[in-house]
N, C-alpha and C positions, 0 to 999 in steps of 0.2 A: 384418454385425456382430452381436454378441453382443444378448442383451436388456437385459444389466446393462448396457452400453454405452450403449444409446438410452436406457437410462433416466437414465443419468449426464448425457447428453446436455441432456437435457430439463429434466432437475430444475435445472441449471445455469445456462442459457438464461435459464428461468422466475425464478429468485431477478435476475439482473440485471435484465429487463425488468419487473420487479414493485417493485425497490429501488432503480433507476439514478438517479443524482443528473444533474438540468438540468446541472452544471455540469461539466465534463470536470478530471481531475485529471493533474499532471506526474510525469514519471519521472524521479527526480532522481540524479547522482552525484558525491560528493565527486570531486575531481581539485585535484591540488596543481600549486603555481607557485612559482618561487623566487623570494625579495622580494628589494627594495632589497638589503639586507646579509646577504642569501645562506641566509636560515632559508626552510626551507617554509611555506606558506602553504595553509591548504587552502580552496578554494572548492565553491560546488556550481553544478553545471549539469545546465541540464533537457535530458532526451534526448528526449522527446517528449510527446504528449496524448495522453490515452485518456480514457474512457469507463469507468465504475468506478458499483458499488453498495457504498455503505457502511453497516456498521449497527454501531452500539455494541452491547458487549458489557459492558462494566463500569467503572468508576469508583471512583476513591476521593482522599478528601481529606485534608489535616492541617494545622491551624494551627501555626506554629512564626512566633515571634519577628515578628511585626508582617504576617505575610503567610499568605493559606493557598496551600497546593500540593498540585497535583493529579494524577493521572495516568489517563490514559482508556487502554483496549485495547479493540480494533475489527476487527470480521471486514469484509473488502474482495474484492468478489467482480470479477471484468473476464475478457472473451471473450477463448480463448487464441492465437485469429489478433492482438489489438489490444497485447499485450502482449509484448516479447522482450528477453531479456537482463539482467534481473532477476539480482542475486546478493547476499547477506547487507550489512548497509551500507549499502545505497540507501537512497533515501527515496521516499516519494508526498508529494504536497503537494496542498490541496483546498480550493477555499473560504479561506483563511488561514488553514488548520491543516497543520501539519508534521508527516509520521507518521514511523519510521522503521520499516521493515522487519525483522519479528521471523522470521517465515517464509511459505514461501508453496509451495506443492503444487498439483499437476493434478490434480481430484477426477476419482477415477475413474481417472486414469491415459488417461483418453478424450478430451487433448486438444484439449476444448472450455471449458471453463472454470478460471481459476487463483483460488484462495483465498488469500488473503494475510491473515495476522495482523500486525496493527499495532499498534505504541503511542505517545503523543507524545512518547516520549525524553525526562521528565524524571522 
């Protein structure tokens, strides 16, 4: 393999095992059922755990009308054998935070780590 390879490799590697959260996160995906009186309904279900570093990227808040609201976006780093099937829409869920899946790439193209931009969807 290339050099730029092993190094994608390793830089990759490195940020999970340096950032990895004790706590393993869900692969989650909307999937619809037809209710009672025939409307769709849409639920989510988890496809599996993984193993995930997260680190905040940024923040922001706004009072409006008796409440404030906020919106985090977060770089989410996880090994590319632990992750599959990933497609715009899903979500990760972590801790009791809900992210949805803004985008997400193979750094490097090297097959060893995916990068996932997250936000909490509101």
């Amino acid at each position: 393999m290339s050099e730029f390879y092993d190094r994608m490799i390793k830089l990759g590697l490195d940020m999970i095992n340096r950032f990895k959260n004790p706590i393993q996160a869900n692969h989650e995906r909307e999937t619809f059922i037809t209710g009672d009186t025939g409307e769709k309904v849409g639920t989510w279900s988890v496809l599996y755990a993984f193993d995930i570093a997260i680190l905040p990227e940024s923040g922001s808040g706004s009072f409006t009308t008796d409440r404030i609201e906020s919106n985090t976006s977060v770089s989410a780093y996880a090994k590319y054998s632990d992750v599959s099937g990933f497609v715009h829409g899903d979500r990760i869920s972590h801790d009791g935070t809900t992210y949805r899946v803004v985008d997400f790439l193979d750094i490097g193209k090297a097959k060893s780590v995916i990068e996932f931009t997250l936000d909490d969807g509101k």
